[in-house]
C-alpha positions in Angstrom: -203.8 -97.4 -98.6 -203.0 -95.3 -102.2 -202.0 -91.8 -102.3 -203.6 -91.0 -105.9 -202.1 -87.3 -107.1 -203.7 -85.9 -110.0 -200.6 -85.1 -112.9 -202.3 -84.3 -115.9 -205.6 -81.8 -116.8 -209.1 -83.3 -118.5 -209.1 -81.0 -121.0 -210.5 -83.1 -124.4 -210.7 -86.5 -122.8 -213.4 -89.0 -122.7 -216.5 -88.5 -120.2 -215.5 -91.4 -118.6 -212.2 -90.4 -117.6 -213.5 -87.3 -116.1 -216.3 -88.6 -113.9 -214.1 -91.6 -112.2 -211.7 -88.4 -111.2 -214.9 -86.9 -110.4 -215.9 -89.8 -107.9 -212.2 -90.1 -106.7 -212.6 -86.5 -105.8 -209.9 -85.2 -107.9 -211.1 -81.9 -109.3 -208.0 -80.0 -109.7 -203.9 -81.1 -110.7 -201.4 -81.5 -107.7 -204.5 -82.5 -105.9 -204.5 -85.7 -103.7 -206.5 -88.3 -102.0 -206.0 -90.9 -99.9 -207.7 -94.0 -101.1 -208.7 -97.7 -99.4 -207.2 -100.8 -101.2 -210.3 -102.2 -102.1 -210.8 -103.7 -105.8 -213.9 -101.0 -106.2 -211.3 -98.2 -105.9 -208.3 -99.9 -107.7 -210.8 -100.5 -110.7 -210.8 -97.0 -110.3 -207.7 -96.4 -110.2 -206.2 -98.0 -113.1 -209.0 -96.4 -115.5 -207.4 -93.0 -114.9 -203.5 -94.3 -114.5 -202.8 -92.3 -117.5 -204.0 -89.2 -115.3 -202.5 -89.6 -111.7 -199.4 -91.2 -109.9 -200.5 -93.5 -107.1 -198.9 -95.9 -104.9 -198.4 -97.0 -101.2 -198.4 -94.6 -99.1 -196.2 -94.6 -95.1 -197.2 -93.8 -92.1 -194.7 -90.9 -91.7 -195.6 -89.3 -95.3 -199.1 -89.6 -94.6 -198.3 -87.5 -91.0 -196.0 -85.0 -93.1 -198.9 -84.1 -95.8 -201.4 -83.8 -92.8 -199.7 -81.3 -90.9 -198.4 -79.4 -93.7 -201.6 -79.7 -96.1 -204.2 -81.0 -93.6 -206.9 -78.4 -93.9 -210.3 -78.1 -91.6 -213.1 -76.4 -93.1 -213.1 -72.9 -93.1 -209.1 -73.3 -94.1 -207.9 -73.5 -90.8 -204.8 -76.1 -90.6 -205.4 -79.5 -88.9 -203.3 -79.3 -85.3 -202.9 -81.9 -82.7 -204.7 -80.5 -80.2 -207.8 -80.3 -82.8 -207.1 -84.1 -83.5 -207.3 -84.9 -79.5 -210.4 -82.4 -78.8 -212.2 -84.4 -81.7 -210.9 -88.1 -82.0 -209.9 -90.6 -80.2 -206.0 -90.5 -81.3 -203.6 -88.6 -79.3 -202.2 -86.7 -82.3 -201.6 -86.3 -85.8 -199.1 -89.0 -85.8 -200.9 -91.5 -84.3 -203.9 -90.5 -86.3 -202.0 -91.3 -89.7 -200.7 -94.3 -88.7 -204.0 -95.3 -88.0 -205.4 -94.6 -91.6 -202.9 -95.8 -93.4 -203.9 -99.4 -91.9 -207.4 -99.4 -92.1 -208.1 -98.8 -88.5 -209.6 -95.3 -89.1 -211.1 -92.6 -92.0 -210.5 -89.5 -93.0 -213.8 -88.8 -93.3 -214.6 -90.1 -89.7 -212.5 -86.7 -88.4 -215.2 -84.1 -88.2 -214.3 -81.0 -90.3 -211.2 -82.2 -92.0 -211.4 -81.7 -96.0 -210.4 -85.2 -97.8 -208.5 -83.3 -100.3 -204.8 -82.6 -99.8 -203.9 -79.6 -102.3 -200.2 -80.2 -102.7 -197.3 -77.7 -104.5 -196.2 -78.9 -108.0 -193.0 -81.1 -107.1 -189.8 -79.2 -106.2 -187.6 -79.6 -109.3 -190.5 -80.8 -111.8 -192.2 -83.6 -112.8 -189.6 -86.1 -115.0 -192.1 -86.2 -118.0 -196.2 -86.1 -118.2 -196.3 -88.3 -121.3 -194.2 -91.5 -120.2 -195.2 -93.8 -117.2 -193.1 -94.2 -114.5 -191.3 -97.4 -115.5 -190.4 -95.5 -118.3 -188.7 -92.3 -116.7 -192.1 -90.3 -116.6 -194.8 -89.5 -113.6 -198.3 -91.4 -114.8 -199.0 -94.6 -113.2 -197.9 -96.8 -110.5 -194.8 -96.0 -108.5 -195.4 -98.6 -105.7 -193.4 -96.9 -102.9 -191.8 -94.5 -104.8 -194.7 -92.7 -104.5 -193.8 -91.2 -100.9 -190.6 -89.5 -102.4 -192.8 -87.7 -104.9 -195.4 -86.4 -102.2 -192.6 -85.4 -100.2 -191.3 -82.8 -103.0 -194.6 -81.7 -103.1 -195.5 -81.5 -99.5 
């Protein structure tokens, strides 16, 4: 599974660019989604790398981000009990551990929004022109990834 983050706005850039953030469902910056590793979504993916960091998400980051940005509709925060009244899994935990290998979807939890709306990262991005290879935030950061999500959990 990718965690895709949104880095940089879609102001003056190509329709093209807009709609594939469009159908990754990132509307907004600091916004993330959690998406399958399938080549459909990867195509994706590397259209906009010049807009978003992605990378491999963990089991334990993906269980952070839930419980502190996990919303339900209506706003309400996503609890355990809510995830054992409504699933199968016995908790957020074992819920996240769940997505991140394919067993499960966020979309198959009734009422859970499939956008995470993060803070901008404690102490700043390192640069929104440069890739991260090259000491900036765009693009792939392979594990990385789940130290950036942390700051902005």
């Amino acid at each position: 599974m990718y965690a895709v983050v949104q880095v940089r706005g879609v102001v003056n850039t190509r329709k093209e660019i807009r709609d594939t953030l469009k159908m990754l469902r990132l509307h907004h910056i600091n916004h993330c989604v959690i998406a399958p590793d399938t080549p459909e979504t990867l195509g994706m993916i590397r259209k906009v790398k010049d807009f978003v960091a992605y990378g491999e998400i963990t089991p334990e980051t993906l269980e952070t981000l839930m419980r502190t940005r996990g919303r339900l509709t209506g706003d309400d925060p996503l609890t355990d009990d809510y995830v054992r009244e409504h699933t199968e899994f016995d908790g957020i935990g074992e819920l996240a551990g769940a997505i991140v290998e394919g067993k499960a979807k966020i979309r198959e939890i009734p009422g859970l929004k499939p956008v995470l709306r993060l803070h901008p990262p404690r102490k700043g991005y390192k640069s929104l022109k440069r890739t991260y290879p090259q000491g900036g935030a765009l693009g792939y950061h392979g594990p990385e990834i789940n130290e950036l999500l942390y700051k902005m959990r």
